[in-house]
C-alpha positions, 0 to 999 in steps of 0.5 A, a space after each residue: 500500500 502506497 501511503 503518504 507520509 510528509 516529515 517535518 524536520 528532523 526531531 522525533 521522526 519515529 513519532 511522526 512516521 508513527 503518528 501519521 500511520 496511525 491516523 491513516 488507520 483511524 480515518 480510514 485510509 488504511 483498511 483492515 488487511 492491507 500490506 504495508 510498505 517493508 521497512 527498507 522500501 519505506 526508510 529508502 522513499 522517505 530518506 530515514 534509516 530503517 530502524 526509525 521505521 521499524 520502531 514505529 510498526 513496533 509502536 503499532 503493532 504494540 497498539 493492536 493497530 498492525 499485525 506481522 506475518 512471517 514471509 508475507 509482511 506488516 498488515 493492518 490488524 483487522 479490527 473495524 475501524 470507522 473513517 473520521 469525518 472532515 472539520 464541520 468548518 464554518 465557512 457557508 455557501 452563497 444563501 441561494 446554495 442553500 435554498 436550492 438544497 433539500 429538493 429529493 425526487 420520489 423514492 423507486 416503489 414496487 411501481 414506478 411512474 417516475 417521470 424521465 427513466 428509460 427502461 435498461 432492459 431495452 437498450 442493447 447492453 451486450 453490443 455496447 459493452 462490445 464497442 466500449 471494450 473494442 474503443 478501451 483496447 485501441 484507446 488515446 491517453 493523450 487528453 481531447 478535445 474539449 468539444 469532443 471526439 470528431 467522429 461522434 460530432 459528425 455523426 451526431 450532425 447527420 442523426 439529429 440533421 436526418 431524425 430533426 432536421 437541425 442544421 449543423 455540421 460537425 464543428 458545430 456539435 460540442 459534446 457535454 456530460 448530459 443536457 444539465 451540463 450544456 445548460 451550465 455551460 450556456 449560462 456561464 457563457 451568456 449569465 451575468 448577476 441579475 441577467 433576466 431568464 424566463 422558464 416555462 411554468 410549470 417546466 424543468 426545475 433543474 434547469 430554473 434551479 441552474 440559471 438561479 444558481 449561476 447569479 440569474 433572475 429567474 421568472 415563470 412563464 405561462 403554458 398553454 395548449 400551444 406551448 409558451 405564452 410569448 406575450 407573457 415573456 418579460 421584455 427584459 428576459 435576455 434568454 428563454 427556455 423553452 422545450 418545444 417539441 415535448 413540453 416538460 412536463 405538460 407533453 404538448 408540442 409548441 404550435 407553430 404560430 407560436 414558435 414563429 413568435 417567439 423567434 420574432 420576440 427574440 430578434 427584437 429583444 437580441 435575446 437568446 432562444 434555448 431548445 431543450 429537446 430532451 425526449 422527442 426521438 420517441 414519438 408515436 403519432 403526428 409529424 415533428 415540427 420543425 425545431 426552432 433552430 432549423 426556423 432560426 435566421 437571426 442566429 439566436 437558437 442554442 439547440 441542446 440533445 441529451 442521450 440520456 432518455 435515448 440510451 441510459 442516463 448513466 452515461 452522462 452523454 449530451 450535446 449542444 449545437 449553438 450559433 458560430 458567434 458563440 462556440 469559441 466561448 463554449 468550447 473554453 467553457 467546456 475546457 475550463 469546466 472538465 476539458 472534455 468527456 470520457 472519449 471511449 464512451 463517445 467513440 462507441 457511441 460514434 460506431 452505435 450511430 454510425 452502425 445504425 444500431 441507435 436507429 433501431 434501438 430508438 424504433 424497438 423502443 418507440 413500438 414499447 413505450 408507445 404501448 405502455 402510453 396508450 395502456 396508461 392512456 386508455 386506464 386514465 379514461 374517465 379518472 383523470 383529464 389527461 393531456 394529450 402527448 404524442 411523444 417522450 417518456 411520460 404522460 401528464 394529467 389533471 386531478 378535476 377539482 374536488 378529488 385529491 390522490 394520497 401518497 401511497 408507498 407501493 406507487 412512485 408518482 410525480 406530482 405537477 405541483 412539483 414543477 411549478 416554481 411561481 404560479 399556485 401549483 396546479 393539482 395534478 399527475 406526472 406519470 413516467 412509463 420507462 421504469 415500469 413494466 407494461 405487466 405492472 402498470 393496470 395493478 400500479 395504476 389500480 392502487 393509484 385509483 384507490 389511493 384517489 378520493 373526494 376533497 372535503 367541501 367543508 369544516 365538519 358540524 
């Protein structure tokens, strides 16, 4: 075991080797069973005679803290030693650090409706563990590219110019640890103190708790039926976010007229338009409309994709596609925030695309969820109102006024109060259907219909 020991002068040298073997031990960073360095290997690397070492083994020893074995070594006795916490300290964050902490998502239940979890069992897990071993057996260990692998930046410009119809060549694309990644880097990029972001209400809480963190003020915007109210977006809002092909969470897709609008408003208002396209690769009925970044004329469009919902969120890939005047200032974003992403996950995933095998993992699972949906669809019929969604990874519905649904342990649900950050919380379900099973969703929704009751209407006499 290579362990750190830092001598100080030339005093008791025993003591110190002693002292800092000791609470290597005590925090746990020597553990119970683990060989030491032979005294000579020891006195050689910190320049002290062996004898000195050797006195402080016996000292451990003595204190039950290191046991000898003939022609093996000096160990660390088994005894279970608990690793010592860090100083509590009385340095505090900034207050907005501690306001956005506390918020946990629901809990896994025996049926889960969490909103935004593929299913694991779809995704090709044996090809994929083949691409990465192939990728880590001819791998680089020079650092990258902070935008990311080239090959997987151009195959990610044809997929989303074929599937989306996004215009962007490869040195367009920049390669980020997921969509909340790409988000960080837009708002340090374009986010000043006090700089007015507006977010659509209800809408993506990690994305409104991101801009806030990032110094931002933060304000709600109305969605109806047609997607984000523009006329409601304050005038002195210097970016929107907006996800338009799949509103999260209500599922509706933004109307054209209303997209037009919105990049009117922004070209006025030189703001900065940001298109969450998180989940649209599962759709199951209607045409996509175009994306805000192909309508886009102005340059105004940051267009953000995540892989996430499409393979599995463990693997942390996204990806941005921002206009020209603004890449030189992401890409030294991306540099300064981690340098750049694990590149053989990116060039497996390059091969994954490239080999058509995301195209026929995104139809098997499309034929799936688009039956677990018209299954949760069909059994809400008449219980709660649901909102039309023909795309994505979970469905919304409306709790009608007198009824309220309680907690109930064996169901994992989100509620659509959950993500409303200004206006009065609207009563309401978000019914993910990517963590459950389509055998388990009648009896998972049947315990929901149970758990759903009349509202008082009074005081009682």
């Amino acid at each position: 075991m290579d362990v750190h020991i830092s001598l100080r002068g030339r005093g008791d040298l025993a003591a110190q080797v002693y002292r800092q073997l000791l609470e290597a031990i005590l925090d746990g960073r020597l553990r119970s069973g683990e060989r030491l360095p032979p005294t000579r290997e020891l006195a050689r690397r910190l320049e002290i005679s062996r004898n000195t070492v050797a006195l402080a083994y016996d000292r451990l020893a003595a204190d039950g803290f290191l046991v000898g074995r003939a022609g093996a070594g000096t160990f660390v006795s088994a005894q279970q030693v608990r690793g010592r916490a860090a100083p509590k300290g009385v340095v505090q964050p900034k207050p907005v650090w501690r306001e956005l902490q506390g918020v946990q998502p629901p809990q896994p239940a025996r049926y889960d409706f969490r909103a935004g979890i593929p299913d694991p069992h779809l995704f090709p897990m044996e090809t994929w563990r083949r691409l990465v071993a192939r990728e880590l057996r001819v791998g680089v260990a020079a650092y990258g590219d902070p935008s990311g692998y080239e090959p997987l930046r151009a195959a990610i410009s044809r997929h989303i110019g074929i599937s989306r119809s996004v215009h962007a060549g490869p040195g367009d694309v920049l390669i980020t640890n997921g969509a909340q990644q790409a988000l960080d880097l837009i708002g340090r990029v374009l986010i000043e103190p006090g700089t007015c972001v507006a977010v659509e209400e209800p809408g993506y809480a990690p994305a409104r708790q991101l801009f806030r963190s990032l110094g931002a003020r933060v304000t709600g915007v109305p969605v109806d039926a047609e997607g984000l109210v523009v006329e409601a977006v304050p005038g002195s809002a210097r970016i929107v976010h907006v996800t338009p092909s799949h509103q999260f969470p209500l599922g509706t897709p933004m109307s054209p007229a209303r997209r037009a609008a919105l990049l009117a408003w922004a070209e006025r208002r030189r703001a900065v338009v940001i298109e969450d396209d998180y989940d649209s690769e599962f759709r199951f009925g209607e045409r996509p409309l175009e994306p805000l970044q192909s309508l886009d004329r102005a340059g105004r469009v940051i267009y953000v994709g995540s892989f996430s919902k499409t393979l599995l969120p463990m693997l942390r890939l996204g990806f941005l596609v921002a206009p020209a005047s603004l890449a030189p200032a992401l890409r030294t974003a991306k540099r300064l925030s981690d340098w750049h992403g694990e590149l053989p996950t990116q060039a497996a995933l390059a091969r994954f695309i490239d080999e058509g095998l995301l195209a026929r993992h995104i139809r098997k699972a499309t034929r799936e969820y688009a039956a677990r949906h018209a299954l949760i669809a069909e059994a809400l019929a008449g219980f709660l109102d649901l909102i039309p969604a023909t795309a994505g990874l979970h469905l919304c519905a409306r709790i009608p006024p007198g009824m309220s649904v309680r907690e109930t342990p064996d169901v994992a649900v989100e509620r659509l109060e959950n993500y409303c950050g200004e206006t009065p919380p609207q009563p309401g379900l978000v019914l993910g259907y990517g963590a459950i099973t389509r055998d388990d969703i009648p009896e998972g929704l049947r315990l929901l219909r149970m758990a759903t009751q009349p509202e008082p209407s009074g005081p009682l006499p």
